[in-house]
C-alpha positions in Angstrom: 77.4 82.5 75.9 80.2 82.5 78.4 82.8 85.3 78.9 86.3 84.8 77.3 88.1 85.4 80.4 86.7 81.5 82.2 89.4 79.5 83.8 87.5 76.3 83.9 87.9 76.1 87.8 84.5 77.6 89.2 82.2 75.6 86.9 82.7 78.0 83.6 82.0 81.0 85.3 83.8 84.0 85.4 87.7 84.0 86.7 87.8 86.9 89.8 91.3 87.7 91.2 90.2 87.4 94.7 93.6 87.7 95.9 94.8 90.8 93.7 91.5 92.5 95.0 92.2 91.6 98.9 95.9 92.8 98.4 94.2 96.2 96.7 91.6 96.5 100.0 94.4 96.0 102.6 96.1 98.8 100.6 93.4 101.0 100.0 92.8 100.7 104.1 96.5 101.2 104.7 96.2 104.6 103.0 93.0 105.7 104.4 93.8 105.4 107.5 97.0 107.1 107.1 95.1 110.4 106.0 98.3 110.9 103.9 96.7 112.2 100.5 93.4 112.8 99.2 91.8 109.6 97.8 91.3 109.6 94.3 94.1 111.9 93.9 96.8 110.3 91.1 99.2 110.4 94.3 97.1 108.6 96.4 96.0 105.7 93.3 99.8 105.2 92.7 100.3 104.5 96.7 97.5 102.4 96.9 98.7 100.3 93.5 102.3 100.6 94.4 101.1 99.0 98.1 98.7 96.5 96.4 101.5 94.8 94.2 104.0 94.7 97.5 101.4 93.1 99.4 100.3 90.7 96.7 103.8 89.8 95.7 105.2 89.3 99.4 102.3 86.7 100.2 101.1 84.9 97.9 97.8 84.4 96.2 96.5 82.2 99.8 97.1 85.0 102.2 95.8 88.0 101.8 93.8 88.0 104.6 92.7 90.7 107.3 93.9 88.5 109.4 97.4 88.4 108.4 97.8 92.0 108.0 99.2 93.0 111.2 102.0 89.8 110.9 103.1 90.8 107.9 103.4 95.0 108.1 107.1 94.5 108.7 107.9 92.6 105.6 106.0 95.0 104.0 108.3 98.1 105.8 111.5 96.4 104.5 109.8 96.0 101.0 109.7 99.3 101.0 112.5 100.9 102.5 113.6 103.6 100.7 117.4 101.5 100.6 115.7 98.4 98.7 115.8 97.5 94.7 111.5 97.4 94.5 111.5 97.4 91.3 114.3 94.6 90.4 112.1 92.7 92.9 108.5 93.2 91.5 110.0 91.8 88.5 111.6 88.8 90.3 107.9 88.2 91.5 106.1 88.2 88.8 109.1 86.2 86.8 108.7 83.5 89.3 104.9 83.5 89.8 104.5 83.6 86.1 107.0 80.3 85.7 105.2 78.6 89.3 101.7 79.4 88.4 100.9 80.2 84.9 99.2 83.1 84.3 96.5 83.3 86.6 94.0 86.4 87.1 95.8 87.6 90.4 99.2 87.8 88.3 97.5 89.8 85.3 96.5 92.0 87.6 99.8 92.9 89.1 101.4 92.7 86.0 98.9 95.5 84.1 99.1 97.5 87.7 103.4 97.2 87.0 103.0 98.7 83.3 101.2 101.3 84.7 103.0 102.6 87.6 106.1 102.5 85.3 104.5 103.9 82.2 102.4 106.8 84.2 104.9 109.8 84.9 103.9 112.4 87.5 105.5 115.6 88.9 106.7 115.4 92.2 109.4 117.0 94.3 113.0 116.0 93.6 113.4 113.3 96.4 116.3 111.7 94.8 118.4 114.1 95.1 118.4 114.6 99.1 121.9 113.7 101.2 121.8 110.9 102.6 123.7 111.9 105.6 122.9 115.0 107.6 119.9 116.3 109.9 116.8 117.5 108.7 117.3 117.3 104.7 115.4 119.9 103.0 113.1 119.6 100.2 112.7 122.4 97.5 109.5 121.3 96.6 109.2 123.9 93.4 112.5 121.7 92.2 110.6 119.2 90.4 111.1 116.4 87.9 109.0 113.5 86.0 109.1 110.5 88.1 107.6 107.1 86.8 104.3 106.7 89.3 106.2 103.6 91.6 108.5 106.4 92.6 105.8 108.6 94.5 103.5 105.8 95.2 106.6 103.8 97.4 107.3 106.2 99.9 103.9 107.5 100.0 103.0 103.3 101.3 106.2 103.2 102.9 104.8 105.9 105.0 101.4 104.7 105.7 102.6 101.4 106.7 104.3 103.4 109.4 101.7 105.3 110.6 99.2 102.4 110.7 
């Protein structure tokens, strides 16, 4: 019997998101290398989703390559700026990818990961609240709030693109 999840293009077998699970490598590596958090750590699984679906969503199902990786960092630094709408934007993507290609594997993928980082809350330091102007901003890190996991994971990639 075949599984239900077949999209008729690989001879009945089994439909793999190659390209969601490239973007989630490239991510995974990002973080790793950046020594930022402790993998396995909820912080470090909502950088390396919030990463995965930036990647995925800025190139396409065709070019998640190693290969591409170093080309495309910057795009990936102004994706996530801490100045940029992310979120309005991973729902642009996945809008337009839905309407362009159907729904494919890849885009189930980075829709569930989406549910997720907005339905998981975590506690993290208040970093909303910091001045935008001024030198040095500090960070009472016992103030602390319920943020939706996109919200630690984006600066937390943000910073391990830089680093990388």
């Amino acid at each position: 019997m075949l599984p239900e999840s077949t999209n008729g293009t690989s001879g009945g077998g089994l439909a793999v998101p190659m390209a969601w699970l490239c973007a989630e490598f490239i991510a995974d590596d990002l973080l790793r290398a950046g020594c930022l958090v402790a993998p396995g750590t909820l912080e470090y699984r909502a950088g390396r989703q919030t990463l995965a679906l930036t990647i995925h969503l800025c190139e396409g199902a065709d070019a998640s390559s190693g290969a591409r990786t170093a080309g495309r960092l910057d795009e990936w630094l102004s994706r996530t700026a801490y100045d940029q709408p992310w979120p309005r934007w991973v729902r642009e993507r996945l809008d337009a990818r839905s309407r362009s290609d159907g729904e494919s594997p890849d885009l189930a993928m980075a829709r569930e990961t989406w549910r997720l980082l907005e339905a998981t809350q975590v506690r993290a330091a208040d970093l909303g609240g910091l001045p935008s102007a001024g030198i040095g901003p500090h960070v009472d890190e016992s103030e602390q709030v319920w943020l939706p996991a996109w919200k630690l994971g984006l600066p937390l990639g943000h910073l391990a693109l830089h680093l990388y």
